[in-house]
C-alpha positions as CSV (number, residue, x, y, z in Angstrom):
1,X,-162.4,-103.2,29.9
2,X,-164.5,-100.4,31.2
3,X,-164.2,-96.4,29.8
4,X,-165.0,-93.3,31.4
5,X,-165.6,-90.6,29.0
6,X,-165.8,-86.7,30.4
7,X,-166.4,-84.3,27.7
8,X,-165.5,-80.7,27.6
9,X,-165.0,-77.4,25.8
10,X,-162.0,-75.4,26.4
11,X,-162.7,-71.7,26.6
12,X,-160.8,-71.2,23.3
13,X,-158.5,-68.0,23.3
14,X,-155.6,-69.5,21.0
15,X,-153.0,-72.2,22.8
16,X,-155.4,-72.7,26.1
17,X,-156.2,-76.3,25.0
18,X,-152.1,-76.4,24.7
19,X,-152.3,-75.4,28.4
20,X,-154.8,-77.6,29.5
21,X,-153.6,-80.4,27.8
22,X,-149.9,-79.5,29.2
23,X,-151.2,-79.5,32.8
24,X,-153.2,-83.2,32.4
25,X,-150.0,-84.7,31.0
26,X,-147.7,-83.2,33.7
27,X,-150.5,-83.8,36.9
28,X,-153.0,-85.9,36.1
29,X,-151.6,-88.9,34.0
30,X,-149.0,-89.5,36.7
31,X,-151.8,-90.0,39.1
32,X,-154.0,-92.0,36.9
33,X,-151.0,-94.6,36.4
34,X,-150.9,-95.2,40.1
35,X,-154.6,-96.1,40.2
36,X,-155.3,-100.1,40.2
37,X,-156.9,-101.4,36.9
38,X,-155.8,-97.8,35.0
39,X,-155.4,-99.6,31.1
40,X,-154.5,-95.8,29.3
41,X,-156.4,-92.8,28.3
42,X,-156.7,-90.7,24.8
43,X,-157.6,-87.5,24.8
44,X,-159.4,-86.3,21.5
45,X,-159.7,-82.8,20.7
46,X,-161.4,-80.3,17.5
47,X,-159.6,-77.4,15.9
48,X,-162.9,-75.2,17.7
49,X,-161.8,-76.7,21.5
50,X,-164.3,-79.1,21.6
51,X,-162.9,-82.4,23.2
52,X,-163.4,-85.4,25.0
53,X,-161.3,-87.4,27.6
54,X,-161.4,-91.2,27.1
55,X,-159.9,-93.6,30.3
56,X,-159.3,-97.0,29.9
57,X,-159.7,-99.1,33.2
58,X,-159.6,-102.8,33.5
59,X,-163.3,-103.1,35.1
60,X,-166.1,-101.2,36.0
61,X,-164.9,-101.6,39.8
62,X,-161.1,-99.6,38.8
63,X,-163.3,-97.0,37.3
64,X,-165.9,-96.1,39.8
65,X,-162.2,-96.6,42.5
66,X,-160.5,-93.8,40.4
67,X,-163.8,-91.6,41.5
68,X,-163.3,-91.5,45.1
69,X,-161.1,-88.8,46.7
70,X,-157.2,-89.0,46.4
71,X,-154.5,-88.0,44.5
72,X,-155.8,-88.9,41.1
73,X,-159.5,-86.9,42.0
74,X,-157.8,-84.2,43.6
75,X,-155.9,-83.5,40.5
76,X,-158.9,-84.0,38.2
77,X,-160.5,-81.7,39.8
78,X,-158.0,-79.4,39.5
79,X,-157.5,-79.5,35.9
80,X,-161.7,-79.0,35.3
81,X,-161.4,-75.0,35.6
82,X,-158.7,-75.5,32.6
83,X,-161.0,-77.1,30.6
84,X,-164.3,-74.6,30.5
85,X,-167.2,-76.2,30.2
86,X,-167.6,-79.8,31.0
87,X,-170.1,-82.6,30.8
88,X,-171.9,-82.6,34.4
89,X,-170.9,-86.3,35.0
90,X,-168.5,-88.2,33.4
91,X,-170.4,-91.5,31.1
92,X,-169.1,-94.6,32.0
93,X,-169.3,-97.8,29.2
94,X,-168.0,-100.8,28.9
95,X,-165.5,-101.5,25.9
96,X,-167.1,-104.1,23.9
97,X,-164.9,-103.8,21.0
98,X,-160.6,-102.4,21.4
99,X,-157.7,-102.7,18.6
100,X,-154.7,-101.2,19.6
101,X,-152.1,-103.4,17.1
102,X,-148.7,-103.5,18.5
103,X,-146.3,-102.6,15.8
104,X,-143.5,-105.3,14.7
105,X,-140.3,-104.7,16.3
């Protein structure tokens, strides 16, 4: 599993992390489930607007894929003036270590 991490700061006037976050979930994860190797995303936030973006991809090669221009990078790119200040390039890593338990039915 590979993650691509993009961190940011939200120009914090109240609910604009409300907005931002509104405008990934209604664009952007659409998109990202389309994309081949997409495994899920969290995205982590402060009380301050500090927050960080986490995208789960199968392999290094569905992460640098997601990069390239297309529906999922067009709408990226889109939501970056929502979010303020960003990290200049997104870090890449590979997951050495994931526990998502399922919970019993």
């Amino acid at each position: 599993m590979h993650a691509t991490v993009l961190s940011f700061t939200v120009d914090f006037r109240g609910d604009d992390f409300d907005t931002a976050q509104s405008a990934f979930e209604r664009a952007v994860v659409p998109e990202m489930r389309k994309q081949n190797g997409y495994e899920g995303c969290y995205v982590l936030r402060t009380s301050k607007g500090e927050g960080m973006l986490v995208m789960l991809w199968e392999d290094r090669a569905a992460a640098l894929a997601a990069e390239r221009p297309g529906p999922f990078f067009e709408q990226m790119q889109a939501l970056i003036p929502l979010l303020g200040k960003t990290t200049a390039d997104a870090q890449r890593y590979d997951v050495a270590f994931a526990d998502h338990p399922v919970e019993p039915d």
